[in-house]
LORODREN-266686 format. One record per residue (C-alpha): x, y, z; residue in three letters. Coordinates in steps of 0.001 Angstrom, whole numbers. Layout:
! LORODREN-266686
> x, y, z, residuo
> X, Y, Z, ALA
...
This chain:
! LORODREN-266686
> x, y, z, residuo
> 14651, -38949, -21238, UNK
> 18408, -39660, -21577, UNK
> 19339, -41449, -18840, UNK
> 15616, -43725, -18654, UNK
> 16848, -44710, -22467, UNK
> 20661, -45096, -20848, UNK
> 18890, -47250, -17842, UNK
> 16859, -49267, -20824, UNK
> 19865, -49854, -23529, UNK
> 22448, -50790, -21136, UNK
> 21094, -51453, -18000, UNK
> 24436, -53273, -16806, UNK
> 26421, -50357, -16980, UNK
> 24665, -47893, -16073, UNK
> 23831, -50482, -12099, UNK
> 27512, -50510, -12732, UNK
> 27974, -46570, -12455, UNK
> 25329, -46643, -9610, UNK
> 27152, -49280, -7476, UNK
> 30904, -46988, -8158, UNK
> 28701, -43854, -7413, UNK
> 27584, -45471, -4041, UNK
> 30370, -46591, -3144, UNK
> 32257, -43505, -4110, UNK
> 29957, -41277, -1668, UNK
> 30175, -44231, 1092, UNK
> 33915, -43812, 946, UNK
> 33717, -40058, 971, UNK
> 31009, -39690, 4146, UNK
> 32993, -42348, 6116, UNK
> 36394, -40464, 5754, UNK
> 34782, -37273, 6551, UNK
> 32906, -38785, 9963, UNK
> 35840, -40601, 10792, UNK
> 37700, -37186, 10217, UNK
> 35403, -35631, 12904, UNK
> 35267, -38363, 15216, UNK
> 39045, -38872, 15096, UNK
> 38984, -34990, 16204, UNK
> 36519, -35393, 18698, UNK
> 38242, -37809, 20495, UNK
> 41757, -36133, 20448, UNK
> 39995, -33144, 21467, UNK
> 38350, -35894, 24594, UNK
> 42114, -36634, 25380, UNK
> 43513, -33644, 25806, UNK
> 40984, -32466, 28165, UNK
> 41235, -35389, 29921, UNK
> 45065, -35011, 29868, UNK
> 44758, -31420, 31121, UNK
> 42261, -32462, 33631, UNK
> 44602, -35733, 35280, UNK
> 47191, -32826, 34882, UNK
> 45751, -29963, 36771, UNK
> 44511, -32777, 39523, UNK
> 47978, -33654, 39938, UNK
> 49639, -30647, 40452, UNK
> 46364, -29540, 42860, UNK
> 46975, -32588, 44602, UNK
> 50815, -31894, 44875, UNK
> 50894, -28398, 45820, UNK
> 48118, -29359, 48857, UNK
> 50819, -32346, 49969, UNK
> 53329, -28675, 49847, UNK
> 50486, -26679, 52314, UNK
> 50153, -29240, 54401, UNK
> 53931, -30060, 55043, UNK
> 54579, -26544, 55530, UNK
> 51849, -26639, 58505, UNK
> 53386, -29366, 60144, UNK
> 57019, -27995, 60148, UNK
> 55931, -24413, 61018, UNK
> 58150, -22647, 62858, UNK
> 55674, -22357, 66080, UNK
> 55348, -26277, 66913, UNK
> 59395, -26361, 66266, UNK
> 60135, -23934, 68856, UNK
> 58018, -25174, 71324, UNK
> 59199, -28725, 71462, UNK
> 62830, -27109, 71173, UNK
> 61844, -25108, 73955, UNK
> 60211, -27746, 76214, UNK
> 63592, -29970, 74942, UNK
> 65623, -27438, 76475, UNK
> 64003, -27415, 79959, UNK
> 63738, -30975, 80065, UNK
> 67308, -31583, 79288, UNK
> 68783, -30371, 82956, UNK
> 65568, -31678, 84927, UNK
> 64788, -35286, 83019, UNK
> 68092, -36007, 80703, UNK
> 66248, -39215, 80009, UNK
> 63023, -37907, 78996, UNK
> 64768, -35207, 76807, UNK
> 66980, -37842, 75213, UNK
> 63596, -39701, 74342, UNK
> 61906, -36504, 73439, UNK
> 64961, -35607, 70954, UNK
> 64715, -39107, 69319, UNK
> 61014, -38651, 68486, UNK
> 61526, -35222, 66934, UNK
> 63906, -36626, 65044, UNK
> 62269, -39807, 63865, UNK
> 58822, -37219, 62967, UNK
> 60859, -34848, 60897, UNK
> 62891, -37674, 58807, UNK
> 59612, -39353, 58173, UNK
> 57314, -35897, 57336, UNK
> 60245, -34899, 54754, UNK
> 60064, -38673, 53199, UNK
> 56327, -38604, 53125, UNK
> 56222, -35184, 51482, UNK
> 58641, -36409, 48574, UNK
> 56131, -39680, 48035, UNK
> 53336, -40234, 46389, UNK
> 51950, -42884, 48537, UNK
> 53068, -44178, 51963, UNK
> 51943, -47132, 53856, UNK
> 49564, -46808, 56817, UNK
> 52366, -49016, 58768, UNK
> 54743, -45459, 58252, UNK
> 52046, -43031, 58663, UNK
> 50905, -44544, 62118, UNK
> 54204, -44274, 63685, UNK
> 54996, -40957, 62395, UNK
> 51667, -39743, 63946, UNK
> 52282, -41995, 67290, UNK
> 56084, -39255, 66937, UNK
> 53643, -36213, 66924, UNK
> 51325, -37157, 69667, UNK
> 54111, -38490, 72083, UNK
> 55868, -34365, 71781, UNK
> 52632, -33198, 71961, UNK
> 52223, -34621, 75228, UNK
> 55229, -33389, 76369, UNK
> 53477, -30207, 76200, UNK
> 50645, -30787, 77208, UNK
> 51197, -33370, 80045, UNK
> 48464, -35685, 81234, UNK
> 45404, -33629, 79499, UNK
> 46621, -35532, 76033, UNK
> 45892, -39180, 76282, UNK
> 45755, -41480, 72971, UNK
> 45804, -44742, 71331, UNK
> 46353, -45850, 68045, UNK
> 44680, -48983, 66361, UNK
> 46437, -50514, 63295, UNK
> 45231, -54358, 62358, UNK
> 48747, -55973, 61255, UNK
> 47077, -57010, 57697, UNK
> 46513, -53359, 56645, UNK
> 50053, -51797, 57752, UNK
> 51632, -52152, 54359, UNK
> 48229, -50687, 52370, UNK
> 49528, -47532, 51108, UNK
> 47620, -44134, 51201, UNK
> 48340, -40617, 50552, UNK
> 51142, -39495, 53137, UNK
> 50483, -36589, 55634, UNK
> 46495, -37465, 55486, UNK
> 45865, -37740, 58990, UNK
> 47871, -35346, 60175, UNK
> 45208, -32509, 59855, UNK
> 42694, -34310, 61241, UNK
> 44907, -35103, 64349, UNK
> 46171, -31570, 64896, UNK
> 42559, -30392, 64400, UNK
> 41480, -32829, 67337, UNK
> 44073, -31154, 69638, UNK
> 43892, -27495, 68459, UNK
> 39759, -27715, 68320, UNK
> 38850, -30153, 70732, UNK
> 41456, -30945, 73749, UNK
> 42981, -27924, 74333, UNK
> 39991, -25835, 74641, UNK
> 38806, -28309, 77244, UNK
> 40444, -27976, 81102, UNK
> 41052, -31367, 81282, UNK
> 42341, -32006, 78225, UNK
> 40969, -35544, 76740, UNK
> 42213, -38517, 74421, UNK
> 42304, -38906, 70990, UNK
> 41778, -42591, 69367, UNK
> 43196, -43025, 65935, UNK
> 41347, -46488, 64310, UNK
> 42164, -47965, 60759, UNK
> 39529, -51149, 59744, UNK
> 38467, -52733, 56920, UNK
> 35124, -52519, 55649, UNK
> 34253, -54562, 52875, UNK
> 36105, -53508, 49791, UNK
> 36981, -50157, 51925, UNK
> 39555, -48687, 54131, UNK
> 37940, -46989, 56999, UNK
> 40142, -44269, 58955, UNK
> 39222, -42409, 61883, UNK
> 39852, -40215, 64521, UNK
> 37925, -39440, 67341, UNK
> 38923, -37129, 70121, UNK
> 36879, -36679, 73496, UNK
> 36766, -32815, 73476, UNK
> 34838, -29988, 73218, UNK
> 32337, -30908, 70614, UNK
> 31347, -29375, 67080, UNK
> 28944, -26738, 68818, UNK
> 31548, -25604, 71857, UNK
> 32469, -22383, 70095, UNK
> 33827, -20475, 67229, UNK
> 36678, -22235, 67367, UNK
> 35316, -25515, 66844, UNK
> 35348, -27522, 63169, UNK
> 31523, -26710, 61620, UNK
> 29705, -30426, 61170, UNK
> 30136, -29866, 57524, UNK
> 33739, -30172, 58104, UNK
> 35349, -26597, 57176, UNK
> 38272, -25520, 57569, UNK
> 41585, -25408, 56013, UNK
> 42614, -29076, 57694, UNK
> 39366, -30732, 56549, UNK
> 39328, -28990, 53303, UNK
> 42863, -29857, 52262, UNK
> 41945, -33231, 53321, UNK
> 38905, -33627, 51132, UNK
> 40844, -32310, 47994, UNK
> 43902, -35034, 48282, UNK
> 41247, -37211, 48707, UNK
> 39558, -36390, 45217, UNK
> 42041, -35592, 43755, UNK
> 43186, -38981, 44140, UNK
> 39946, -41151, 44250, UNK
> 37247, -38988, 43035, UNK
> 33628, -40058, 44128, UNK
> 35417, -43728, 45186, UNK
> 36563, -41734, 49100, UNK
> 34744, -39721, 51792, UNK
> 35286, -37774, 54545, UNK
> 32002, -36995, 57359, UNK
> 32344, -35203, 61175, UNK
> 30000, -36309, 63409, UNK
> 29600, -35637, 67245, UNK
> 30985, -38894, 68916, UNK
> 28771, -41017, 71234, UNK
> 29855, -39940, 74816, UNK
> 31061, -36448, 73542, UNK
> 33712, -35257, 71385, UNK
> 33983, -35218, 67481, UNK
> 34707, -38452, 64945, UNK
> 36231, -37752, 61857, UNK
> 36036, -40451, 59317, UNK
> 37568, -41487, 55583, UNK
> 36210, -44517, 53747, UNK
> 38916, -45089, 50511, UNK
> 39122, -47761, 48723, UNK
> 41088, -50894, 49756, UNK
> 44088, -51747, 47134, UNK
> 44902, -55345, 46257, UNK
């Protein structure tokens, strides 16, 4: 044969031509795979891209919704109305009244045009909404709000507890005679930030109008979507019936240094 005589007269060469062959198709299979895999992974990053993208924008036009509930035109005109009757009976009450309508409204726009907001800013804003909501609804709306000094400046999505709060009034106090009080809690657990609210009304199985224990709802389900979208698996959100009656919301996120 040819190339067993080639192989025997110059053996040299022809391990030469094998080696450049090798080395050749080596060169030629490694550009190719690197070809592919150089695709692949652009192909990875744009999906990923499109993905952040589209979580984003989700995440953006639910911070939209959810400003657009809390300046609805119904809660305005009541506290403008109840303003307006308070003003010749209790000019002092209405002057206090007018100052925390204010202060809510200058910090919901601000929170709507941030990203984050620190817990510090989203307490008092909701300490604003409860204190006109109990202008309204006299002594059947009692609350407190708990915020340990070392975790006012961690910084969270804004508006996130406002659903949960108006949920606790619309759902659980004013369905109930006597009204009730709502606690509003932020604690560290661990490498977590542990938010809740707990109101003492009605209960998840008082009605129709009650939140399911799943937590449904448009609040709750807004709430759960800012939430992935901006932590993923890493935050939570459960309803449970309260000890002593009532319904606890909580979110576990995680802590940021």
């Amino acid at each position: 044969q040819p190339l067993t005589l080639a192989w025997l007269r110059y053996p040299g060469r022809m391990a030469g031509y094998l080696v450049l062959s090798l080395v050749a198709g080596g060169g030629l299979t490694y550009y190719f795979m690197s070809r592919e895999q150089l695709a692949r992974a652009r192909e990875e990053m744009a999906v990923s891209a499109a993905q952040t993208e589209a979580a984003q924008r989700h995440a953006t036009e639910a911070q939209l919704k959810l400003l657009e509930t809390q300046l609805e035109p119904h809660m305005l005109f009541n506290t403008l109305a109840n303003l307006r009757a308070l003003i010749g009976v209790d000019a002092r009450r209405a002057q206090d009244m007018l100052d925390r309508l204010v202060a809510y409204l200058r910090a919901t726009l601000a929170a709507s045009r941030a990203s984050t907001y620190s817990l510090g800013a989203e307490f008092e804003r909701l300490g604003d909404y409860l204190e006109l909501m109990r202008v309204r609804m006299g002594a059947r709306l009692q609350f407190a709000l708990e915020l340990p000094s070392e975790l006012a400046d961690q910084q969270v999505p804004p508006l996130l507890l406002q659903a949960l709060v108006e949920n606790s009034i619309k759902h659980g106090l004013e369905p109930s005679v006597q009204g009730g009080r709502i606690d509003i809690r932020a604690a560290r657990a661990g490498a977590q930030l542990r938010l809740q609210v707990q109101d003492s009304g009605v209960g998840l199985h008082a009605g129709d109008s009650a939140p399911s224990p799943t937590g449904g709802g448009f609040g709750l389900s807004q709430v759960r979507e800012r939430l992935q979208a901006s932590y993923g698996a890493q935050a939570a959100l459960t309803v449970a019936e309260a000890t002593g009656g009532g319904t606890v919301v909580t979110i576990t996120l995680p802590i940021h240094p």
